[in-house]
C-alpha positions as CSV (number, residue, x, y, z in Angstrom):
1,X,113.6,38.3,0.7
2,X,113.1,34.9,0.2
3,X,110.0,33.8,2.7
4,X,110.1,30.2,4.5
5,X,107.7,28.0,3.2
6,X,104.9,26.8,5.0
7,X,105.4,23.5,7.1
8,X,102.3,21.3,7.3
9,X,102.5,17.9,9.5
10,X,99.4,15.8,8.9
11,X,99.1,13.1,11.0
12,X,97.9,9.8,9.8
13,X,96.8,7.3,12.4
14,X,95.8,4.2,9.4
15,X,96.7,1.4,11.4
16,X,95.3,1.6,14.8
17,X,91.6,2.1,15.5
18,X,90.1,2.8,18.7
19,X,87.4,1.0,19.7
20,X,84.0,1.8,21.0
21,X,82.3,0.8,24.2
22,X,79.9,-2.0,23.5
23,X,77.5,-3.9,26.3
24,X,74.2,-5.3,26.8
25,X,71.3,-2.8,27.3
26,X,69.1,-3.2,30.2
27,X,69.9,-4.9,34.2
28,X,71.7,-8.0,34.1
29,X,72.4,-11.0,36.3
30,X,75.9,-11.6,36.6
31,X,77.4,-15.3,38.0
32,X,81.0,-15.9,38.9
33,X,82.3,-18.8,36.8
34,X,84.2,-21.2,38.8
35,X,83.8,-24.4,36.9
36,X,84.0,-24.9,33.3
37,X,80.5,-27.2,33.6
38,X,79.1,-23.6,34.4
39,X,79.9,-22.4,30.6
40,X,77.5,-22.5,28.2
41,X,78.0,-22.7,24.3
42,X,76.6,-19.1,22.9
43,X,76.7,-17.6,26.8
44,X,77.8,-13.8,27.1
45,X,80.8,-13.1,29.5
46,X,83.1,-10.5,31.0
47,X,86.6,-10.5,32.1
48,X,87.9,-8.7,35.0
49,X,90.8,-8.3,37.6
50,X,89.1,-8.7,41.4
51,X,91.2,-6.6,44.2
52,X,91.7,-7.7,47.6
53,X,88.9,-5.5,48.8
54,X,87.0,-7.3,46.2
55,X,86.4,-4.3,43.5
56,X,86.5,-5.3,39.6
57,X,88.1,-3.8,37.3
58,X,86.7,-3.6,33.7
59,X,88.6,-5.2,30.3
60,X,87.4,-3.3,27.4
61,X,89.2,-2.9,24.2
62,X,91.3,-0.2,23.7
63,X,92.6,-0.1,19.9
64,X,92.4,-2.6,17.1
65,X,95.9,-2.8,14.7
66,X,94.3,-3.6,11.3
67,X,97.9,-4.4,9.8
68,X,98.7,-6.8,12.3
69,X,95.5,-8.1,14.0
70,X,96.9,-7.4,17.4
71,X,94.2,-5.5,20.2
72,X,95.0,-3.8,23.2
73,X,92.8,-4.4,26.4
74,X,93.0,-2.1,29.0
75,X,90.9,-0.9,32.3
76,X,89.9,2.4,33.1
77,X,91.5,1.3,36.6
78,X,88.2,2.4,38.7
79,X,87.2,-0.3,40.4
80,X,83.5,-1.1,41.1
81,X,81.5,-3.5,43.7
82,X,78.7,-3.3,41.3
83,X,78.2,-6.3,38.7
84,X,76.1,-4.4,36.4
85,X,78.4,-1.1,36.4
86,X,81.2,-3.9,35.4
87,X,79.1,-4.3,32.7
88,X,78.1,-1.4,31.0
89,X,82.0,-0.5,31.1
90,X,83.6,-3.7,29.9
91,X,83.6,-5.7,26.6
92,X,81.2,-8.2,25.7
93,X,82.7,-11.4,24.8
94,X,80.6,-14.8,23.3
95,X,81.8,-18.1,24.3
96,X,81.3,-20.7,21.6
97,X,82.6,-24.2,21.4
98,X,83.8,-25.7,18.1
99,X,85.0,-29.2,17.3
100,X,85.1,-29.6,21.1
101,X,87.3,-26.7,21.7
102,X,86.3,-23.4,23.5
103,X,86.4,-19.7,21.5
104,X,86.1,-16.5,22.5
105,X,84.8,-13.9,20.2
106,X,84.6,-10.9,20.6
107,X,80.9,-9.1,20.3
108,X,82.3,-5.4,19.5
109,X,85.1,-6.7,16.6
110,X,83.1,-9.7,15.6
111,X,86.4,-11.5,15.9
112,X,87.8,-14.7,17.4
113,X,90.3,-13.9,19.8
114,X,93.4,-15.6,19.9
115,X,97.5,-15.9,20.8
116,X,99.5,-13.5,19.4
117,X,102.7,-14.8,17.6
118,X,104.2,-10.9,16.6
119,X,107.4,-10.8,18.3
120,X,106.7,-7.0,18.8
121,X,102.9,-7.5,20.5
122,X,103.2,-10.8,21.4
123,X,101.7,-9.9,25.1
124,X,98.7,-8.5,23.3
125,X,95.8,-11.1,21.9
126,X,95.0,-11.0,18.3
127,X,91.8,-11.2,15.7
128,X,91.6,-14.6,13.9
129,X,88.5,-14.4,11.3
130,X,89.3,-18.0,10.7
131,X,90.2,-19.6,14.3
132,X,93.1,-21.9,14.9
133,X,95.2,-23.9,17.2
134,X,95.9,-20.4,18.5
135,X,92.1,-19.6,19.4
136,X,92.1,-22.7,21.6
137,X,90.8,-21.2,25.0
138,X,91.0,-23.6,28.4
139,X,90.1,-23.3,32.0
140,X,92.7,-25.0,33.8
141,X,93.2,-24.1,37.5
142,X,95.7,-22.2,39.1
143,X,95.7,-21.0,43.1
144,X,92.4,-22.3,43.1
145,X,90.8,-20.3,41.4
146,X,89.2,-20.9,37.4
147,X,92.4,-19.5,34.6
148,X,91.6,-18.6,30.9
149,X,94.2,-19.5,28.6
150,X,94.4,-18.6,25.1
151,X,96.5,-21.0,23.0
152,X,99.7,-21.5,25.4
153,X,99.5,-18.4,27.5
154,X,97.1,-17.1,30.3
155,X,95.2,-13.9,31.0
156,X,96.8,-11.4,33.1
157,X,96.3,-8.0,34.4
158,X,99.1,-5.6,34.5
159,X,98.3,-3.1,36.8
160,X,100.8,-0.6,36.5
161,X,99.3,0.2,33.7
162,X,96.0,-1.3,33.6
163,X,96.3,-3.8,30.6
164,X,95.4,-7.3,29.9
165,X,98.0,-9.9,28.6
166,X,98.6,-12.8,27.6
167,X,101.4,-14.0,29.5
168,X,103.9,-17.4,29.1
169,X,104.7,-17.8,33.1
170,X,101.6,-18.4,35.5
171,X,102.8,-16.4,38.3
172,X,105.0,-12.8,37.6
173,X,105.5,-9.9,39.8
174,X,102.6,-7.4,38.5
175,X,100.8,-9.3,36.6
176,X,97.4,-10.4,38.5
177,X,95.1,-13.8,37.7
178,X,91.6,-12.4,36.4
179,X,88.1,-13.5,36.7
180,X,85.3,-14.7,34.5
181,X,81.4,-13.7,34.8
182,X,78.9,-15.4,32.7
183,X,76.3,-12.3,32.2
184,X,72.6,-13.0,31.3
185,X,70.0,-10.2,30.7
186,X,67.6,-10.2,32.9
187,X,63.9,-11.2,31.6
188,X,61.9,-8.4,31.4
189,X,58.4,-8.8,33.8
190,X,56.2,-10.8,33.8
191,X,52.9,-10.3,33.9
192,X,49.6,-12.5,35.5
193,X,46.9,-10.7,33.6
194,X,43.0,-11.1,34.5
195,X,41.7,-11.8,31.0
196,X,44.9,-14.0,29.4
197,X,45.1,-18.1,31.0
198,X,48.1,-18.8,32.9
199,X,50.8,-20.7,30.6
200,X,53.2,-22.8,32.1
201,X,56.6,-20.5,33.3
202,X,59.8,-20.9,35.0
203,X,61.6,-17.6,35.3
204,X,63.1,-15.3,37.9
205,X,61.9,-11.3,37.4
206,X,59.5,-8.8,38.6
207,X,56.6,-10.0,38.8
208,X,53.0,-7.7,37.9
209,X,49.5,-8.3,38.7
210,X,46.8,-6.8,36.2
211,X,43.7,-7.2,37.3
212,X,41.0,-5.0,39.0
213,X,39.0,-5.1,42.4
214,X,36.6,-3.4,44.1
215,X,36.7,-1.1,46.3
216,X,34.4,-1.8,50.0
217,X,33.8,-5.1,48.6
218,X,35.1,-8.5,49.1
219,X,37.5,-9.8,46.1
220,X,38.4,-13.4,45.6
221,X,42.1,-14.0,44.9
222,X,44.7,-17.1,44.2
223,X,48.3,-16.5,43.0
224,X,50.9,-19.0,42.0
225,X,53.8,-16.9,44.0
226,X,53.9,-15.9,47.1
227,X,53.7,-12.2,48.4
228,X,55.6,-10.8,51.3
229,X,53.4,-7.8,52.1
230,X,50.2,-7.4,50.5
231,X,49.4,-4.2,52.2
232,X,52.6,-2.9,50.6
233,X,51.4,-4.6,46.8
234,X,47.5,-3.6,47.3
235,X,47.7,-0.8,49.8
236,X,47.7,0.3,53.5
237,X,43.8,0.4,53.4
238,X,43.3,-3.1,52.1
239,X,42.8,-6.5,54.4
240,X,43.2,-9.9,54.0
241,X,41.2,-12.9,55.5
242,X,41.6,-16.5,55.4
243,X,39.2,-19.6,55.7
244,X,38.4,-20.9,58.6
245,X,35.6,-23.4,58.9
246,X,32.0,-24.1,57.8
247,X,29.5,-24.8,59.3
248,X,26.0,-25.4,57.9
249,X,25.7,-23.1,55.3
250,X,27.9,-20.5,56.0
251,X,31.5,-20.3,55.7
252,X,34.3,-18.5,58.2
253,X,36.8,-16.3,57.6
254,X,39.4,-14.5,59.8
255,X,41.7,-11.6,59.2
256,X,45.0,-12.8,58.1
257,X,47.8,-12.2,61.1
258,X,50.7,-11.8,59.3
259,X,51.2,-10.2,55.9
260,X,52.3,-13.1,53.7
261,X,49.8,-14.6,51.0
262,X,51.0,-17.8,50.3
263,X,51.3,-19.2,46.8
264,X,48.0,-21.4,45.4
265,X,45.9,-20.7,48.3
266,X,42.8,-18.5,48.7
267,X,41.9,-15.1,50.0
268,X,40.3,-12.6,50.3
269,X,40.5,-8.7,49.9
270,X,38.5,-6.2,51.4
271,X,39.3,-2.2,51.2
272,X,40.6,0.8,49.2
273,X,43.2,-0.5,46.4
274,X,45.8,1.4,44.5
275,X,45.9,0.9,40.2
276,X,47.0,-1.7,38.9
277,X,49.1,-3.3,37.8
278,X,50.5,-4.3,41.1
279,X,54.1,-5.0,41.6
280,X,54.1,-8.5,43.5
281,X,57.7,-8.1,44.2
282,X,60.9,-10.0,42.6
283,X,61.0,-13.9,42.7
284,X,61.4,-16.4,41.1
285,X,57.1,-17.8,39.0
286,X,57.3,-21.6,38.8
287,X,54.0,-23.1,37.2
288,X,53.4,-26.7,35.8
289,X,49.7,-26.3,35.1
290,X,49.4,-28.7,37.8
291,X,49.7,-27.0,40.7
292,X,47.0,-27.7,43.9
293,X,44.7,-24.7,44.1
294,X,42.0,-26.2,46.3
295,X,41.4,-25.5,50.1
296,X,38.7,-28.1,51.6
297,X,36.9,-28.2,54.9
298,X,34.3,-30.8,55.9
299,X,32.1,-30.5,52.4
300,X,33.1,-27.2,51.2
301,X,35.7,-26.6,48.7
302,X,37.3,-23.5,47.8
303,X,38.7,-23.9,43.8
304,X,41.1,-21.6,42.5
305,X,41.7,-21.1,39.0
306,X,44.6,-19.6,37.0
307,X,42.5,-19.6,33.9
308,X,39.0,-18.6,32.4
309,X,36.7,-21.2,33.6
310,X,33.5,-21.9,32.6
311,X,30.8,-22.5,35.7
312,X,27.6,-21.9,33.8
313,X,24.9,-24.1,34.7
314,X,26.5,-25.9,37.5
315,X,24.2,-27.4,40.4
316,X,27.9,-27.5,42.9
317,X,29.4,-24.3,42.0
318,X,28.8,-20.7,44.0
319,X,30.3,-17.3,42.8
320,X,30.6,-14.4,45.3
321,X,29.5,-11.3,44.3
322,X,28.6,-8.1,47.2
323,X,29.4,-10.4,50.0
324,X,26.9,-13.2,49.2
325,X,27.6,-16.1,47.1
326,X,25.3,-17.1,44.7
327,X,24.5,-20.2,43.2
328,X,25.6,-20.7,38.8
329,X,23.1,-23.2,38.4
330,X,20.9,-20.6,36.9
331,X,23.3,-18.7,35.0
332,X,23.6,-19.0,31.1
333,X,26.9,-17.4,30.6
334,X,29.1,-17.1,33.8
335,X,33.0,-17.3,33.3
336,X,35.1,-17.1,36.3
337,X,38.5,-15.3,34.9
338,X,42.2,-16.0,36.2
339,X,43.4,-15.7,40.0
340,X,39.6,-16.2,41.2
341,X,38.4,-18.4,43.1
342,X,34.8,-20.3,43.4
343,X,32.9,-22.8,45.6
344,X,31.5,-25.7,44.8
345,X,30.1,-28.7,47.0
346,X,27.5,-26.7,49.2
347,X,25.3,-23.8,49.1
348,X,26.1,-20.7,51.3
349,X,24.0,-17.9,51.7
350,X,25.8,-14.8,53.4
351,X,29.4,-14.2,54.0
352,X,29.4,-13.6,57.2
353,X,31.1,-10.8,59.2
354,X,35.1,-11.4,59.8
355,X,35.9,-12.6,63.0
């Protein structure tokens, strides 16, 4: 009896890879790009289809033919309102601009993306290691709204079933105009710290206070943002109080009304404080090094610094210190440290009890 052999099928998949997810780690800001000024050489972007209802659907590539340099881009079709969930699902691209012409490349293949001339995946795009004429990416505008093209055909989204194309016509039934978001990472936060000087900064994050007070005792402070809510940054149990006016030796202050400190002008803080560092809140920290940090009234002037200052010695300058201020003219060594503030012109001798 003659036995059948054994039939083995092994199945080689050699010429198609599939492709990983790839984005950028941590919270992003993501901007619509409606204008090709808005690009910027080297800038990370995403492209998407936008619904009706205004959900985004992701383009991330799918597989990679080696043989033929063609690469499917599809959607997982679940459409998000989120601009950072766009992100961690979709494909990274880097727009950079050669010999005056745009090029997309694409961060996971470390490829050039460009027009597909295979007559059998022509509607795909295709890697180019050495861009050409076919790489050639342009923003013209169609039903208002920002296009890409790629060599002579434009991005589409076929939704039936959820792939991007490059496609000859500008409008076809099925096949959807897509969007393009610029995606920057957003900076991590930054921190005004007690013992470091203030450096010049323009940047939009959280922003953290590190710096101790004292509990039951009054604590001079200056910032060079603005806080919405201090008893939600220092705590329930703290006060603030603002200058009033001076007279003779002795110089007023109130309870503040509302709850908004106001950027570059002095306060202070009285009560039972949480650790720090304190979260200030998210905005955006603009400081020239010559910012105005003095509040004057008739001969008294309240100077606030946003670096260590040296007050040793001086016959105009008066610290506070247990709700008195006291006079630096005798002091050998006497440093007043960042987001303080001091007085100088006129000698006080009691803080007096808030109005």
């Amino acid at each position: 009896m003659r036995r059948k052999p054994y039939i083995f099928i092994l199945s080689i998949c050699f010429l198609y890879i599939f492709l990983p997810q790839e984005s950028l780690a941590g919270n992003y800001i993501v901007t619509p790009v409606t204008s090709e000024s808005q690009l910027v050489d080297g800038g990370s972007y995403v492209i998407c289809y936008k619904d009706t209802k205004g959900k985004l659907f992701n383009m991330k590539g799918k597989y990679f033919n080696e043989e033929t340099g063609a690469i499917e881009y599809d959607s997982d079709n679940k459409g998000v309102n989120d601009d950072n969930a766009l992100v961690n699902k979709s494909t990274i691209f880097r727009l950079e601009k050669k010999d005056g012409h745009w090029l997309l490349w694409d961060t996971v293949l470390e490829t050039h993306i460009g027009e597909n001339r295979n007559s059998n995946t022509r509607s795909l795009m295709q890697s180019y290691q050495a861009p050409d004429e076919n790489c050639y990416v342009t923003f013209p505008t169609y039903n208002n709204l920002l296009d890409i093209k790629i060599g002579s055909k434009v991005i589409r989204y076929q939704k039936n079933i959820q792939r991007y194309e490059l496609r000859q016509k500008q409008k076809e039934d099925y096949y959807y105009q897509v969007c393009l978001y610029q995606v920057e990472k957003e900076p991590e936060p930054f921190t005004l710290r007690a013992d470091e000087d203030l450096v010049p900064v323009d940047q939009t994050s959280d922003i953290l206070l590190d710096r101790t007070f004292f509990d039951g005792h009054y604590n001079t402070i200056i910032l060079p943002v603005t806080i919405n809510d201090y008893k939600e940054v220092f705590g329930e149990g703290v006060t603030a109080y603002e200058p009033s006016v001076a007279r003779n030796d002795s110089l007023t202050f109130k309870p503040l009304e509302e709850r908004t400190l106001t950027a570059h002008r002095p306060y202070l803080l009285k009560g039972q404080f949480g650790e720090p560092p304190y979260l200030l809140g998210h905005s955006h920290i603009l400081y020239k090094g010559d910012e105005v940090t003095e509040w004057q009234t008739g001969n008294v002037i309240l100077k606030g610094t946003y670096s260590h200052e040296d007050v040793s010695r001086r016959q105009d300058a008066f610290v506070l210190n247990k709700g008195k201020f006291h006079p630096c003219e005798q002091q050998q060594h006497l440093i007043v440290s960042p987001f303080k503030w001091y007085v100088v012109k006129r000698i006080l001798s009691a803080l007096p009890a808030p109005m």
